[in-house]
VEXTOR-984557 format. One line per 2 residues: number of its first residue (from 1); for each residue x, y, z of C-alpha. Coordinates in pm, 1 decimal, always signed. Example, Ala and Ser with C-alpha at 12.3 -4.5 7.8 and 13.67 -1.06 7.14 Angstrom:
<nodes>
1 = +1230.0:-450.0:+780.0 | +1367.0:-106.0:+714.0
</nodes>
This chain:
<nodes>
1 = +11749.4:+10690.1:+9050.7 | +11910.2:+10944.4:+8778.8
3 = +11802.2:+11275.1:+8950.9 | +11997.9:+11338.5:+9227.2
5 = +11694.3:+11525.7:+9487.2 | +11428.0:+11357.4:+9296.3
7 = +11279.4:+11210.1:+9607.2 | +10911.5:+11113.7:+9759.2
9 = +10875.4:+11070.1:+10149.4 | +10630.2:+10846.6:+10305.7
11 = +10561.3:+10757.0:+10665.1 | +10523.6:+10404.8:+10853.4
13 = +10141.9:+10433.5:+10842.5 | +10111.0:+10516.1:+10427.4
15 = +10428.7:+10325.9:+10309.7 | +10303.8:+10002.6:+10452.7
17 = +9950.6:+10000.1:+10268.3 | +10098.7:+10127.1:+9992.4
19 = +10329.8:+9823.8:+9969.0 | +9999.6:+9597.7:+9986.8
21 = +9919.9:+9811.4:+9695.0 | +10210.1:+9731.0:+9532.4
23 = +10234.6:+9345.1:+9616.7 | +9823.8:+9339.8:+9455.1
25 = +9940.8:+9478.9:+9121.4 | +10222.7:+9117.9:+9064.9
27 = +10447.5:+9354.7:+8913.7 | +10777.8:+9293.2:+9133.5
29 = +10860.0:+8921.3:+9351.0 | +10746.5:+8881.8:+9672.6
31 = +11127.0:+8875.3:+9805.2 | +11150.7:+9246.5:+9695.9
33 = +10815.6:+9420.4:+9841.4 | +10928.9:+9242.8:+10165.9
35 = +11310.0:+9398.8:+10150.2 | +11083.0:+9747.4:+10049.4
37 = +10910.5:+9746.8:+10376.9 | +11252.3:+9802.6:+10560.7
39 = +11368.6:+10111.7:+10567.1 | +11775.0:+10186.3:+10488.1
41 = +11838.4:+9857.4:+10290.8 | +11876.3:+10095.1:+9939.2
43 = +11635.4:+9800.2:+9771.9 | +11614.3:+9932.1:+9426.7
45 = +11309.4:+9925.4:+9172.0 | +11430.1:+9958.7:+8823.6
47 = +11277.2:+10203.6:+8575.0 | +11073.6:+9949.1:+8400.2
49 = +10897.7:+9826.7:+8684.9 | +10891.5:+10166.5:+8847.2
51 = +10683.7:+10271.5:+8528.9 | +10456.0:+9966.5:+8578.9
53 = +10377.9:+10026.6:+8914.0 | +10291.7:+10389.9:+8826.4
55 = +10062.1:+10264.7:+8505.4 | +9900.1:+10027.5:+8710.9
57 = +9808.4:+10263.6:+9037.7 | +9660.3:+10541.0:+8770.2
59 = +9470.0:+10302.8:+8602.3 | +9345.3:+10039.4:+8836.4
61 = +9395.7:+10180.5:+9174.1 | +9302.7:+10559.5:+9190.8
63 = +8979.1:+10524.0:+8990.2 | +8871.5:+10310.6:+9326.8
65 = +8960.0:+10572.4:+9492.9 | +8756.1:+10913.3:+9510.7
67 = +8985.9:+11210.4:+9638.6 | +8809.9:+11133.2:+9956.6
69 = +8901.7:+10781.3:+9990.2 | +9207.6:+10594.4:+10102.3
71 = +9315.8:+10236.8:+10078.0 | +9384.2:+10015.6:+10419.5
73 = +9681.6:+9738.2:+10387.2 | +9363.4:+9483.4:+10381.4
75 = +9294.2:+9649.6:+10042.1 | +8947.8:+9736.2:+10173.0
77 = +8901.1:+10094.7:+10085.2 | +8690.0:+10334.2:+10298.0
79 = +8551.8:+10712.9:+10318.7 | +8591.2:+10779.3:+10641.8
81 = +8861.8:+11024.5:+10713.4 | +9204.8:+10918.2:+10903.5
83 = +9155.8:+11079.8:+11276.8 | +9496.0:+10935.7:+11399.6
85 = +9370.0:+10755.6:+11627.9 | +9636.0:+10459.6:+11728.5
87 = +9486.7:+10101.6:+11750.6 | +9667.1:+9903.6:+11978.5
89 = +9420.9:+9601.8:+12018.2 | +9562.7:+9330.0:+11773.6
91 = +9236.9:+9266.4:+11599.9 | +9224.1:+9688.3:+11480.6
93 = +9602.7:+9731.7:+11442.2 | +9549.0:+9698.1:+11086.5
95 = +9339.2:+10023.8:+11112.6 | +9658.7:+10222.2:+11156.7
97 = +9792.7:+10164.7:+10792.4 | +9595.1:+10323.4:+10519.6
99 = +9704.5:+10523.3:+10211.6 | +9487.8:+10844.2:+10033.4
101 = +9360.2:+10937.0:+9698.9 | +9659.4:+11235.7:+9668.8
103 = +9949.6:+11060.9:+9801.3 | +9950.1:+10749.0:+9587.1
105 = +9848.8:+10993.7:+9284.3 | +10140.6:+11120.7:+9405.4
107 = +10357.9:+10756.9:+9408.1 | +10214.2:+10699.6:+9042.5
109 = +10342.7:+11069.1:+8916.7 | +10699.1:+11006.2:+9086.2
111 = +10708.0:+10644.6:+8956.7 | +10617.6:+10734.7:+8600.4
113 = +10844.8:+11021.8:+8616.0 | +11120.4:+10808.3:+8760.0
115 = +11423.7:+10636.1:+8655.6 | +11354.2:+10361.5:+8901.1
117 = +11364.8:+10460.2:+9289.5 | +11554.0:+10381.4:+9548.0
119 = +11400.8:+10290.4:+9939.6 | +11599.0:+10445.0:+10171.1
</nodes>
């Protein structure tokens, strides 16, 4: 929000560990990271909390994370790389959600940089 083009895009796969990122740090309510994970509702995270989120990710999340790691929606982290390979069984379809090193680096520089963000 403030910066007209100031945008970040993320997928179905990264946005929705990312969001378990997000609900781990207890920065926003419950009510909100659940209206986040639909796409189109123009949820908005204010500029304080945008910042937070940012602080937090830099400070407590990427350090976890080599530049060769990524994060699942479980939380469990892992060094294997993503081969896109689609898990349909219901006991591995968590497998299919996992966000990198470099994209939430990415999600902390846009939210610290940010006047709060919009989900479209």
């Amino acid at each position: 929000m403030g910066s007209e083009g100031y945008e970040l895009s993320a997928n179905v796969w990264t946005w929705k560990a990312a969001l378990e990122v997000i609900k781990s740090l207890d920065i926003i309510s419950e009510g909100k990271v659940r209206q986040m994970s639909y796409n189109a509702t123009g949820v908005k995270v204010e500029q304080d909390d945008a910042h937070f989120i940012g602080e937090k990710i830099r400070d407590k999340i990427l350090p976890k994370l080599a530049p060769n790691k990524r994060i699942y929606s479980d939380l469990s982290i892992t060094d294997e790389p993503d081969d896109k390979t689609l898990f349909k069984d219901d006991d591995d379809q968590w497998k299919n959600y996992s966000v990198d090193h470099d994209w939430l680096k990415e999600f902390s520089h846009f939210c610290l940089r940010s006047k709060g963000f919009q989900i479209y």
